[in-house]
C-alpha positions as CSV (number, residue, x, y, z in Angstrom):
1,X,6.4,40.5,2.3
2,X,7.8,37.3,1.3
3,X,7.8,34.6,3.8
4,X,11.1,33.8,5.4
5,X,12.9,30.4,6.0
6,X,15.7,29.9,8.5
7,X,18.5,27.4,8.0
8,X,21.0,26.8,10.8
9,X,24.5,27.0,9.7
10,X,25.2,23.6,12.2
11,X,28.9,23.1,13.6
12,X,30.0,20.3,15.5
13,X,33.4,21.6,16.7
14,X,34.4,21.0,20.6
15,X,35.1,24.7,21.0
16,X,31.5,25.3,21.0
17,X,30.7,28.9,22.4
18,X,28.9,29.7,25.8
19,X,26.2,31.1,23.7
20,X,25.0,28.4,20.9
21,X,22.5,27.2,20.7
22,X,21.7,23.3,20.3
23,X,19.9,21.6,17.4
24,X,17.3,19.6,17.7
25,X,18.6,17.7,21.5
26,X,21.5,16.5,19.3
27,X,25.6,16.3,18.6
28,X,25.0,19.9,16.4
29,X,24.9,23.9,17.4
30,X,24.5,26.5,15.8
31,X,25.0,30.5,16.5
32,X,24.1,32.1,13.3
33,X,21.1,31.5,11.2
34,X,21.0,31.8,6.7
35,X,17.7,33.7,6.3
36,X,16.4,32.9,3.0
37,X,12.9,34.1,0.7
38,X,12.1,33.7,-2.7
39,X,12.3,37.3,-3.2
40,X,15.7,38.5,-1.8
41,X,19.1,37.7,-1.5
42,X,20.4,35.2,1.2
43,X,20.8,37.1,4.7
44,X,22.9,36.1,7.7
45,X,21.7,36.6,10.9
46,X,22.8,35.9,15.1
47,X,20.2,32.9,16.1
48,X,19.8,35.2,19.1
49,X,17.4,36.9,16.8
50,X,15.0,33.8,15.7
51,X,11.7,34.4,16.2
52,X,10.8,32.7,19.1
53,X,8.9,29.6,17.7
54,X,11.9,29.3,15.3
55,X,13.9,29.2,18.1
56,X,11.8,26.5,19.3
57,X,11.4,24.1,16.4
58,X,14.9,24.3,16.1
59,X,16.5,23.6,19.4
60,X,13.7,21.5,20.7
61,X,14.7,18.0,21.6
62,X,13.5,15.4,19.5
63,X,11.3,12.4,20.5
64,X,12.7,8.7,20.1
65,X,11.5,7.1,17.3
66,X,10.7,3.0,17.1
67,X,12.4,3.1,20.4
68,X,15.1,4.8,19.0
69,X,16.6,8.5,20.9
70,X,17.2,10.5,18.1
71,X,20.5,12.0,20.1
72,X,23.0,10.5,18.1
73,X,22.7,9.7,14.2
74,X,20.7,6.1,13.2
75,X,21.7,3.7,10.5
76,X,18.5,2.5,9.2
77,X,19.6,-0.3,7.2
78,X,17.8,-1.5,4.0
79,X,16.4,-4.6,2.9
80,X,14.7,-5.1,-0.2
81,X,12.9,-8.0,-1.0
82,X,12.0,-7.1,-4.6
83,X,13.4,-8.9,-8.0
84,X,13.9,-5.1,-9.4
85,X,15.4,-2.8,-6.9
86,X,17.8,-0.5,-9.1
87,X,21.0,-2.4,-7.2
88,X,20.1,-5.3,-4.6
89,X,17.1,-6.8,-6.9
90,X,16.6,-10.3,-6.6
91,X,18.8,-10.9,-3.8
92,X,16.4,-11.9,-0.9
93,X,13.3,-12.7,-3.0
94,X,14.2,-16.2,-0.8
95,X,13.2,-15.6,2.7
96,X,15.7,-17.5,4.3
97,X,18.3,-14.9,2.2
98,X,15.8,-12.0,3.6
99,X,16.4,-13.2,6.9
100,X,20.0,-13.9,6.8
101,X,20.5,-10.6,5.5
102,X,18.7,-9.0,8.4
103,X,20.4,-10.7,10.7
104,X,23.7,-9.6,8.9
105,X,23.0,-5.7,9.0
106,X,21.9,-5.7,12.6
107,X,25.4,-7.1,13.3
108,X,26.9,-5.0,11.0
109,X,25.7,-2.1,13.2
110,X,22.1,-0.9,11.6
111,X,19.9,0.2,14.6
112,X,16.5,-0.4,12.7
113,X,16.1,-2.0,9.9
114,X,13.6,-1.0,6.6
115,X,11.7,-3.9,4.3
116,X,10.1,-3.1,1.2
117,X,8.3,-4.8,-1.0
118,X,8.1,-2.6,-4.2
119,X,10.8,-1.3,-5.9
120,X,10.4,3.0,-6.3
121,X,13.6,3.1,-8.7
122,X,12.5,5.4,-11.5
123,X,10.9,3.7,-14.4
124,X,9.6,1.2,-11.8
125,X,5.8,-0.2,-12.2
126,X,3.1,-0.4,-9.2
127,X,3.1,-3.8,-7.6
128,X,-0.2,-5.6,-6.5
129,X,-0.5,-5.0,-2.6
130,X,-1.3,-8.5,-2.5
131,X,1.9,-9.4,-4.4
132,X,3.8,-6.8,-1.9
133,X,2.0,-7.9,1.6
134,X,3.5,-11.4,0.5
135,X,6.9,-10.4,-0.1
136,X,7.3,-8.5,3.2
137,X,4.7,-9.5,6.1
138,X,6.5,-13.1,6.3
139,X,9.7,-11.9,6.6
140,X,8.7,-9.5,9.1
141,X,7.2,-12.0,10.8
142,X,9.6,-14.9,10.2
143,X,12.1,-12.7,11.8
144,X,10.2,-11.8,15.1
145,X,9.5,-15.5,15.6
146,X,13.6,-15.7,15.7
147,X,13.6,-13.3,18.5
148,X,15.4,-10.2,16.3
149,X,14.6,-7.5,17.9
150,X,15.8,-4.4,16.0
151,X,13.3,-2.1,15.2
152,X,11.0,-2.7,11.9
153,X,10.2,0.2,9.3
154,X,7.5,-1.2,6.2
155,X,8.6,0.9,3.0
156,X,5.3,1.3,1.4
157,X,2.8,3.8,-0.4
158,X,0.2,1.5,0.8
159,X,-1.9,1.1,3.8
160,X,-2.6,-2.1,3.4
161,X,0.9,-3.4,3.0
162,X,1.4,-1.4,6.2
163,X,-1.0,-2.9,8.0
164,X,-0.1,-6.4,7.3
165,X,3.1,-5.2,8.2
166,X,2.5,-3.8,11.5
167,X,0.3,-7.1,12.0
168,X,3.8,-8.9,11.4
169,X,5.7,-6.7,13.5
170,X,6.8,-3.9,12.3
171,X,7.3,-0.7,14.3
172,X,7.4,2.1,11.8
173,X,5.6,3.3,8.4
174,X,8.2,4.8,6.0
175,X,6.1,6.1,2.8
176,X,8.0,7.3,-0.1
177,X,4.3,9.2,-1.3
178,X,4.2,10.7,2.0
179,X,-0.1,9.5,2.2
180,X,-0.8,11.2,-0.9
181,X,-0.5,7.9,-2.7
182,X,-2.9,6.1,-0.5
183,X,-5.1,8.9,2.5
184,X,-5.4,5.8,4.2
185,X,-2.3,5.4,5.6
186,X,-2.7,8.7,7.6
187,X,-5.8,6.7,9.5
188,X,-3.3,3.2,9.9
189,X,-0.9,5.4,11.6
190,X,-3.0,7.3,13.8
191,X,-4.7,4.4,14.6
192,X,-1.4,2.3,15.7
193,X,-0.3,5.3,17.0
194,X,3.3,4.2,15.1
195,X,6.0,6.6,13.6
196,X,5.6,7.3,9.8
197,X,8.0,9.2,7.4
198,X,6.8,11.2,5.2
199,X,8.9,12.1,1.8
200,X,9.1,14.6,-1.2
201,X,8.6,13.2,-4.7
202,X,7.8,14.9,-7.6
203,X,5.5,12.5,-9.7
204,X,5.5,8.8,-9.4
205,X,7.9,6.4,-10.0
206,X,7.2,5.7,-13.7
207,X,7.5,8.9,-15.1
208,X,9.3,10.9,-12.3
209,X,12.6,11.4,-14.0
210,X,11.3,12.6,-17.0
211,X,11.4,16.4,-16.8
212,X,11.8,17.4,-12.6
213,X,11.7,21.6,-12.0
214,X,11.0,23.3,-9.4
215,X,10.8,27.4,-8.7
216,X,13.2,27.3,-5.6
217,X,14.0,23.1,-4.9
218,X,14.9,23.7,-1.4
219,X,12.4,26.1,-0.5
220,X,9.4,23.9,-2.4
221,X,10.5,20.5,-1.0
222,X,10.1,22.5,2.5
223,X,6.6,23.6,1.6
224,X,5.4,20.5,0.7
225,X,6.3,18.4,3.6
226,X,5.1,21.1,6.0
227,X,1.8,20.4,4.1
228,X,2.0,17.0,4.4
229,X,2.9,17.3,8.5
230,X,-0.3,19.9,9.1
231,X,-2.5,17.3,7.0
232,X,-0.9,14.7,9.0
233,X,-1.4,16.3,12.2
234,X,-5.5,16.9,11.1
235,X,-5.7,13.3,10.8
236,X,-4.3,12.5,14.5
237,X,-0.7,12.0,13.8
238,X,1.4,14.1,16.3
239,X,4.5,15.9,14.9
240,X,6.5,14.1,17.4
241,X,5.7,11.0,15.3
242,X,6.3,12.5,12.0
243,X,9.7,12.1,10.3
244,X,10.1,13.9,6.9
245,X,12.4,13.0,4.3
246,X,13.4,15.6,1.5
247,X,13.7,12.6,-0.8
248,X,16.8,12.6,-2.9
249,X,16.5,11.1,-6.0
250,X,12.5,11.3,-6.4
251,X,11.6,13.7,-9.1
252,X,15.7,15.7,-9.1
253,X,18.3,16.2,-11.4
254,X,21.5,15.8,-9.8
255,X,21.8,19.8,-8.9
256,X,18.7,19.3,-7.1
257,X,20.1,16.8,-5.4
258,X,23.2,18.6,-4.5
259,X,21.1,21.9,-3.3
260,X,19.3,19.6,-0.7
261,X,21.8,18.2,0.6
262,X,23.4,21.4,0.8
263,X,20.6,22.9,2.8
264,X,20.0,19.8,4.5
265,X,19.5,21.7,8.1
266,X,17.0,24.1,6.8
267,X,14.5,21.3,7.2
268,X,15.3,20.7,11.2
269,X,12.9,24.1,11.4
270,X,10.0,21.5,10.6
271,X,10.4,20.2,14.2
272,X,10.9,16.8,12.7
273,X,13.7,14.8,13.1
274,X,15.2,14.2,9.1
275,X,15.7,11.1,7.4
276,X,18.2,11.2,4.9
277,X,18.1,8.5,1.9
278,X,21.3,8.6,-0.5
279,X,22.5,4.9,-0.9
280,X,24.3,4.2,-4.2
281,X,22.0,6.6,-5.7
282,X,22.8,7.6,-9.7
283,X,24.2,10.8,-8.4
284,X,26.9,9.7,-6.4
285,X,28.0,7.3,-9.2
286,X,28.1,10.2,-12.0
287,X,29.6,12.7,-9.8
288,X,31.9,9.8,-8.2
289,X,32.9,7.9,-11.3
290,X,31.4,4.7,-10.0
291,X,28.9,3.0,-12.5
292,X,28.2,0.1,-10.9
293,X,25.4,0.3,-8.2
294,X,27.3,-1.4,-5.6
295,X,30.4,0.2,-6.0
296,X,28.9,3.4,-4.6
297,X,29.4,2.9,-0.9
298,X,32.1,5.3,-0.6
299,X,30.6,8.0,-2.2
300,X,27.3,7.1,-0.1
301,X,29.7,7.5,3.1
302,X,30.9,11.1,1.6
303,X,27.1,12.4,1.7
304,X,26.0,10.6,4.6
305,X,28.3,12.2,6.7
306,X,27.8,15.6,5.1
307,X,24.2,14.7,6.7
308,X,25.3,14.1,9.8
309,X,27.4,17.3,10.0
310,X,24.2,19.1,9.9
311,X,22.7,17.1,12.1
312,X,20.2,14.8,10.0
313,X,19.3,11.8,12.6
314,X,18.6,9.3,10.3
315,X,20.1,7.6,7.2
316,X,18.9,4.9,5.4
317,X,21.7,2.6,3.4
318,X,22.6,-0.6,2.1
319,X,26.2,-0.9,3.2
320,X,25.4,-0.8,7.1
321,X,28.9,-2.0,8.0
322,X,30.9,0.8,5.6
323,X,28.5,3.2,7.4
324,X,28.5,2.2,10.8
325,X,32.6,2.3,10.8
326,X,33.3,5.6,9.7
327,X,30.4,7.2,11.9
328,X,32.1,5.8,14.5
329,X,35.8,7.6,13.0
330,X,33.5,10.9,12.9
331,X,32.1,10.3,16.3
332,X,35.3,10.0,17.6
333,X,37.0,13.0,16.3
334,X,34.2,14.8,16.7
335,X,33.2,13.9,20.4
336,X,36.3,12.2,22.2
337,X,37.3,8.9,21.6
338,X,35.7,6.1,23.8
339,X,37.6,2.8,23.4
């Protein structure tokens, strides 16, 4: 028999039934279920019939992450300090920019803040780790001499980098090669006992656009990262310390992208909360008519708040303030207005 997934179909409406069920401790519930397999056709089912550790995975609350309760969505707000990042590159090379820019997305309303060091646009090339620890471990620590306080995710493939990082200040590993890249970053964040995110890509950087398939892109991204979680969890790394990230953009054409997002709630059954990275991607300018990088925002607000209607927890962007306003419209409509 072919193994079965279940994807909550997540509502967030205030005439929530006696019955639902939450997801994952958070603003979603659910009461029915989309039972899918790679041999059969779609099947809807009551979430009163879940198996039991379904059920489980599921509704189970999830544990705060850097400090953060993963109750309410995050804006995890991106710095790059890289000359070739595919639409802030060269930007905040400077370290006083870096810092200044920091500084400007906490107040925008970003409640954790990611650094990275080395650009994983497609077509990008590896980057030293001596050359990365010395973009990103000063301003890390430049910026907890200045008393900011938000939490600090390192964006890296590399364990090194991370642990300079962490030596800096940071609070969080976020590695786009989910430790397949380098095995030693399962050991750095066992070891610091810190959160790490682990995402889907197909290939590397370099050649990862060239020709991405998959069987079923949904269903393999979901395999994969459970992988990645059960080797994770060998190496000392509890899931409750484990985010996963479907990573959109990494290896997908743009209907592959669209079918994730899609079935974005599907991956809540990992017992992870979800991190969901969209920012001014190429998609959103090609569907949404907007070539320029940085005229994307709107479009970016249009999927992350598809996210956050199935309950994703985390989303990583470069325009903190355009996300941080309308969350709070959505919020509002969607849980009472708190002036």
């Amino acid at each position: 028999m072919d193994r079965l997934y279940y994807r909550p179909i997540v509502q967030t409406d205030t005439a929530r039934p006696d019955g639902a069920l939450t997801l994952a401790g958070g603003w979603g519930w659910f009461e029915s279920v989309e039972v899918l397999s790679r041999g059969a056709p779609p099947e809807i089912i009551p979430a009163a019939h879940l198996p039991d550790e379904v059920a489980d995975a599921l509704t189970r609350s999830r544990a705060p992450i850097a400090g953060m309760g993963m109750e309410a969505p995050r804006i995890m707000g991106i710095l790059n300090v890289t000359p070739d990042s595919f639409s802030d590159g060269g930007r905040y090379v400077d370290e006083e920019a870096a810092i200044a820019q920091a500084i400007a997305l906490a107040e925008a309303g970003a409640d954790i803040l990611d650094i990275g060091g080395e650009s994983t646009r497609p077509g990008s090339a590896e980057v030293d780790e001596d050359e990365e620890i010395s973009r990103t471990a000063p301003v890390i620590a430049a910026l907890r001499d200045e008393g900011f306080d938000l939490p600090i995710s390192i964006d890296t493939r590399k364990a090194m980098v991370g642990d300079a990082a962490v030596e800096a200040g940071a609070d969080m590993l976020n590695d786009v090669s989910a430790m397949e890249f380098d095995p030693a970053m399962a050991e750095l964040a066992a070891i610091t006992g810190l959160p790490i995110c682990l995402m889907h890509a197909q290939g590397v950087p370099e050649t990862m656009q060239d020709d991405p398939n998959y069987s079923d892109v949904l269903l393999d991204v979901y395999d994969y990262l459970e992988a990645r979680i059960e080797i994770a969890e060998a190496q000392g790394i509890p899931r409750d310390r484990i985010v996963t990230d479907p990573g959109i953009g990494f290896g997908k054409t743009l209907p592959h992208n669209l079918a994730l997002i899609r079935g974005l709630s599907l991956f809540h059954a990992l017992g992870c909360p979800i991190l969901l990275g969209v920012s001014r991607k190429k998609f959103i300018g090609t569907i949404g008519g907007a070539e320029a990088a940085d005229a994307r925002a709107p479009g970016t607000l249009a999927v992350t708040l598809a996210g956050i209607a199935q309950g994703v927890q985390i989303h990583r962007v470069h325009d903190v303030a355009e996300v941080a306003q309308g969350l709070r419209l959505w919020r509002s409509i969607t849980e009472g207005y708190e002036a």
